[in-house]
C-alpha positions in Angstrom: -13.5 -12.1 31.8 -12.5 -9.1 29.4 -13.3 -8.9 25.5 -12.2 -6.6 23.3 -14.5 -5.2 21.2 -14.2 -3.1 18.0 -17.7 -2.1 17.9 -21.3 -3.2 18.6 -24.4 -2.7 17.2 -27.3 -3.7 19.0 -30.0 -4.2 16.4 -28.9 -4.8 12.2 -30.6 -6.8 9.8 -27.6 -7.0 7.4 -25.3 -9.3 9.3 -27.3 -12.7 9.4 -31.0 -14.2 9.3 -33.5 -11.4 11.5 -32.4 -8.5 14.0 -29.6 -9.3 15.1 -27.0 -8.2 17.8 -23.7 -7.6 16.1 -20.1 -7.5 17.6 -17.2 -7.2 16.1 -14.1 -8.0 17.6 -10.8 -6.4 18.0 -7.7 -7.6 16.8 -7.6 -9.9 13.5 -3.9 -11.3 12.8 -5.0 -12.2 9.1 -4.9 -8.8 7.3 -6.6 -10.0 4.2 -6.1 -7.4 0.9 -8.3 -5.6 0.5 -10.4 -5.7 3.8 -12.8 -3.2 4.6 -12.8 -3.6 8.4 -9.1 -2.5 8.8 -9.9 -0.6 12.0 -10.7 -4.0 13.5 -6.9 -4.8 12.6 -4.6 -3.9 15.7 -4.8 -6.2 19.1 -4.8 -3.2 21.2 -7.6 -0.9 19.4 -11.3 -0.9 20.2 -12.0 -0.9 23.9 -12.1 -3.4 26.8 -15.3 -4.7 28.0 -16.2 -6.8 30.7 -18.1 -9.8 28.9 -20.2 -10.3 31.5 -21.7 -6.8 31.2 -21.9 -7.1 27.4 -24.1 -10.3 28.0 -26.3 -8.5 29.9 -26.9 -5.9 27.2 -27.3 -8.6 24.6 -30.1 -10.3 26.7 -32.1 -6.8 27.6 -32.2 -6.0 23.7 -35.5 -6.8 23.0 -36.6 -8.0 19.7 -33.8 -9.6 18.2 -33.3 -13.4 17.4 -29.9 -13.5 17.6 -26.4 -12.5 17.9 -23.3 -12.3 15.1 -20.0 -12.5 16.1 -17.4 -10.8 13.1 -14.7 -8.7 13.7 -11.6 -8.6 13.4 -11.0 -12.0 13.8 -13.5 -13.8 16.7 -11.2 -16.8 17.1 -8.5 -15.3 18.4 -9.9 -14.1 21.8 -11.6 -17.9 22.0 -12.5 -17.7 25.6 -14.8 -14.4 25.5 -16.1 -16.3 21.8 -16.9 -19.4 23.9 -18.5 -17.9 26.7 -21.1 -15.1 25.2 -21.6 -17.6 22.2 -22.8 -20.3 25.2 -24.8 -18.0 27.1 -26.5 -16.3 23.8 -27.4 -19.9 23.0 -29.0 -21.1 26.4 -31.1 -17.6 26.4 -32.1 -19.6 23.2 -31.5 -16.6 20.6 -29.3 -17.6 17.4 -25.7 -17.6 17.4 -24.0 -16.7 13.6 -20.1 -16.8 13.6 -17.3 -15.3 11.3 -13.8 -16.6 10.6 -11.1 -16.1 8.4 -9.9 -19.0 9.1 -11.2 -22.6 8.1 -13.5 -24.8 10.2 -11.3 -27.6 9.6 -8.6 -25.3 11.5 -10.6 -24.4 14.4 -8.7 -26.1 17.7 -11.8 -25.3 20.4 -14.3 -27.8 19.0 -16.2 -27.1 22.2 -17.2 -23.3 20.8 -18.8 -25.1 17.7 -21.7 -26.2 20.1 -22.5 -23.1 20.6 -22.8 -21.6 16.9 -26.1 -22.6 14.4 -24.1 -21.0 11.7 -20.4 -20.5 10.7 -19.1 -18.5 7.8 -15.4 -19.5 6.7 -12.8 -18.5 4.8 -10.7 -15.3 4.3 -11.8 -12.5 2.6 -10.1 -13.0 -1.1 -10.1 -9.7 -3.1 -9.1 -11.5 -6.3 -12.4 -13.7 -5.7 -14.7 -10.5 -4.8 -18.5 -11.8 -5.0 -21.3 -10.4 -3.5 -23.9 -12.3 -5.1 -24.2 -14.7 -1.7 -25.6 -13.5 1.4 -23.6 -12.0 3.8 -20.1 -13.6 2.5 -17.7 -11.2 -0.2 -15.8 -13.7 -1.8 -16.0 -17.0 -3.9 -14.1 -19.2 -1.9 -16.3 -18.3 1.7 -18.4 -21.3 3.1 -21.6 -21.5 5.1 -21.5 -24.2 7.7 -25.1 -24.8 9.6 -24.0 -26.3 12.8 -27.3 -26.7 14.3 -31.1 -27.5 12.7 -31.9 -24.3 13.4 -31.3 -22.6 9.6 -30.4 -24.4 6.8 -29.5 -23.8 2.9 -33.1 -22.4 2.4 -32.1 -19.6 4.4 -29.6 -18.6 1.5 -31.9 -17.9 -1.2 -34.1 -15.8 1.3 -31.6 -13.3 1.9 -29.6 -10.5 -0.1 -26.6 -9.2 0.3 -27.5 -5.4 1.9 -25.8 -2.6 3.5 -27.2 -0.1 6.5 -25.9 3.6 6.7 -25.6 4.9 10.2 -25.2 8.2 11.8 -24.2 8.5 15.3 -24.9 11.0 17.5 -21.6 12.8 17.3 -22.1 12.9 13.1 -20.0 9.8 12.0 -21.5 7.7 9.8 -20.6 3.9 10.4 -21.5 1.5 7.2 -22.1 -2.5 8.2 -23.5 -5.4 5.8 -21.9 -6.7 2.8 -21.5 -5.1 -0.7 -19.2 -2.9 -2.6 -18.1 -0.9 -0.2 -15.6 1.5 -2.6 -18.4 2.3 -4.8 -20.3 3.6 -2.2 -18.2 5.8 -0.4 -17.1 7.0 -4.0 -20.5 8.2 -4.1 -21.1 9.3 -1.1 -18.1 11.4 -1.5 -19.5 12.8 -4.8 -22.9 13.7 -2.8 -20.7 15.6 -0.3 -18.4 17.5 -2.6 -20.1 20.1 -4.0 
């Protein structure tokens, strides 16, 4: 089985509760204004990966307590979602979810076994709030599938961004915050 994957990165602490594992998928059919992750946009971008050998990377990361699916839009390669979210889960490390869409909406009920926490809901521009963990906009839900986090965990996190530089110089930004602020300023640090 093939999923296509914008980017991962293998340990964060800005993308759900702990270290986590984060993927983000390729391809989102939603476009929301004003989304940062527009490179996650196009069906066809990212690469190809064999799921099975992205499992096996997940499970020989060492210190993390879970994985976070984002993307892009997760949902809408559901069998890769359903598979790597099962097998995350029956390693026993936590699985966090994204969707643009509504959990009302979601047709594979089966997936929702798999997941201890989905976030909902589009990104809404006209709605931008960071004062929630990990969500950017009012109208976002948290839905704890599972016993294993509940409300408390929402009060015990910040929203936070991480700044990395890869080996070949480009800087990737994941987390949650105002993301136009910062690379105004980052641009001001650079321009001199």
């Amino acid at each position: 089985m093939k999923v296509r994957v914008h980017k991962i990165l293998k340990k964060t602490k800005v993308e759900g509760p702990g270290v986590r594992y984060c993927i983000w998928f390729q391809g989102c059919s939603r476009h929301c204004k004003g989304c940062w992750a527009k490179a996650t946009w196009a069906p066809d971008g990212g690469k190809e990966l064999d799921a099975e050998d992205v499992l096996k990377d997940i499970l020989a990361t060492k210190g993390i307590e879970g994985v976070t699916f984002l993307g892009g839009e997760p949902f809408e390669q559901p069998q890769a979602l359903e598979y790597l979210a099962r097998e995350v889960k029956e390693a026993g490390l936590s699985v966090v979810c994204f969707t643009g869409g509504k959990l009302e909406d979601i047709k594979n009920r089966e997936i929702l076994n798999y997941i201890d926490l989905l976030i909902d809901g589009e990104y809404k521009e006209e709605e931008q709030d960071f004062s929630r963990p990990w969500v950017g906009s009012k109208n976002q839900r948290y839905h704890f599938l599972t016993a294993r986090y509940g409300e408390k965990i929402l009060t015990e996190y910040k929203n936070k961004i991480e700044i990395n530089i890869q080996k070949n110089g480009l800087i990737f930004i994941n987390g949650m915050g105002d993301f136009d602020k910062l690379t105004g300023r980052l641009d001001m640090l650079t321009r001199h």
